[in-house]
Structures are given as C-alpha cells and as structure tokens.
N, C-alpha and C positions, 0 to 999 in steps of 0.2 A: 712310757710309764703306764704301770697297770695299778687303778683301784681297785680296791675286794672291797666289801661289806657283808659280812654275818649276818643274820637271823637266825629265829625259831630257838634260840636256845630258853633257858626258862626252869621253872620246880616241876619235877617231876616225882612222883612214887615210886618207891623199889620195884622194879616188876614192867615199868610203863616205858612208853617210847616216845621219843622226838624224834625229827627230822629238821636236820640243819640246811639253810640255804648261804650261797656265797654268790655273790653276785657281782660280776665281774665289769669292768668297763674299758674298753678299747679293742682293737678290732682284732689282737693278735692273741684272744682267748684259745681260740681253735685250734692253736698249733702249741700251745705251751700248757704242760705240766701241772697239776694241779693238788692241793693235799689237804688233810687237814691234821691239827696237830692240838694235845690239849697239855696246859698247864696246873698242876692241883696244888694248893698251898705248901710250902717247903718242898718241892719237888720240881726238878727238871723238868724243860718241856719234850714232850715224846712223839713221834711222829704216833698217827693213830689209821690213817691210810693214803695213799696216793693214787693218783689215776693219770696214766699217761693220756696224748692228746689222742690218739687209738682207740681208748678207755679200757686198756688194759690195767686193770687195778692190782694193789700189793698193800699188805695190813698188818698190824701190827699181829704178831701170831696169837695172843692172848684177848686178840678182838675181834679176829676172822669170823667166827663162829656169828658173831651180833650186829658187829656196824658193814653197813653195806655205803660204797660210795659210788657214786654214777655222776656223769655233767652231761648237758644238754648243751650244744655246741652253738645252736640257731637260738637259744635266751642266755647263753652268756653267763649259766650259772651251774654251779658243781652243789651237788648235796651230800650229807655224810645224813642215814638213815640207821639210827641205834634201839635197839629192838631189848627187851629183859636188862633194863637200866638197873643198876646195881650202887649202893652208896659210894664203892673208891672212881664210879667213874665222873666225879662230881669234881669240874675246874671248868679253866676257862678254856674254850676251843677257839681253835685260830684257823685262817683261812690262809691260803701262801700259794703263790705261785712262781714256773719258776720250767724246772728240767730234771729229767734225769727222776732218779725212786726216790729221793728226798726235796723236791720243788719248795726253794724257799728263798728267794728273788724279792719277791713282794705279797708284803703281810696285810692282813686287814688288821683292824681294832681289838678282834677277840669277842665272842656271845659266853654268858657264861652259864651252864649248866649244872644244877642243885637236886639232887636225888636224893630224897628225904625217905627215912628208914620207920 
C-alpha cells in the first residue's frame, strides 16, 4: 500500500507560480511511477504529467511548455512546479501513483488550485 499526500496548492494570480509537493509513504516509492493529474469543475480528470522511476517525464502537450515535474527518490516526494498560472488551470490536482505513462494505482486526496483573474 502506498500513501500520497498533496501540498502547496493554494490562490494564486494570473501570471504567478506554485509548486506542488506529494509526498509518498512506503519504501517501494523509488521503483514506481509517479503523475500528477488535475480535475476542473464539469470536466474530466486529465493527466497533467508523469515521471517514470528514471525520471524520465511526459506532459500533457498543452502544459509542456509551464509545468515541470521532478521526484526526489531519498525524500519520497514528487513535485509538479507550474510557472505563468493561467485561470483554466484552476481544479483540483491529484497525486497517483502507480506504472507505465499514466501511473494511477494509488491516489492521494487531491490540493486544490484557484488562479484568480
């Protein structure tokens, strides 16, 4: 069984940045799959990036450009860093872990992110 737990999501300004933390628990972090994914009201949830346990990463083509993901394998934690915050990217982001380019095994709670125009 793997926990996840969210952070740093929050109101942010058009224009402004966050950095999401996930933070993992159990010891078989290091070898599995990791993503993050967000949900916007009436709207499916979409993958937003993933990172192998390599840290070779893959992103959504329409976010490449802004969110960056990385995980640090010795603290157990993955981060999605989102740069020129924009109001549609305003839901809730999720944490998942898991295999393979869409890693989704085991989900956190969900941090929710508000970009205000």
């Amino acid at each position: 069984q793997v926990h996840l737990v969210e952070s740093g999501g929050g109101l942010v300004q058009v224009g402004g940045s966050l950095r999401l933390s996930c933070a993992a628990s159990g010891s078989i972090f290091s070898i599995m799959a990791m993503g993050w994914y967000r949900q916007a009201p009436g709207k499916q949830r979409e993958l937003v990036a993933a990172i192998s346990n390599h840290g070779v990463a893959n992103y959504a083509d329409s976010l490449k450009a802004r969110f960056t993901i990385s995980r640090d394998n010795a603290e157990n934690t993955v981060y999605l860093q989102m740069n020129s915050l924009k109001p549609e990217d305003t839901a809730v982001y999720y944490c998942a872990a898991g295999s393979g380019l869409f890693p989704d095994r085991y989900w956190g709670k969900g941090t929710q992110v508000t970009v205000s125009s």
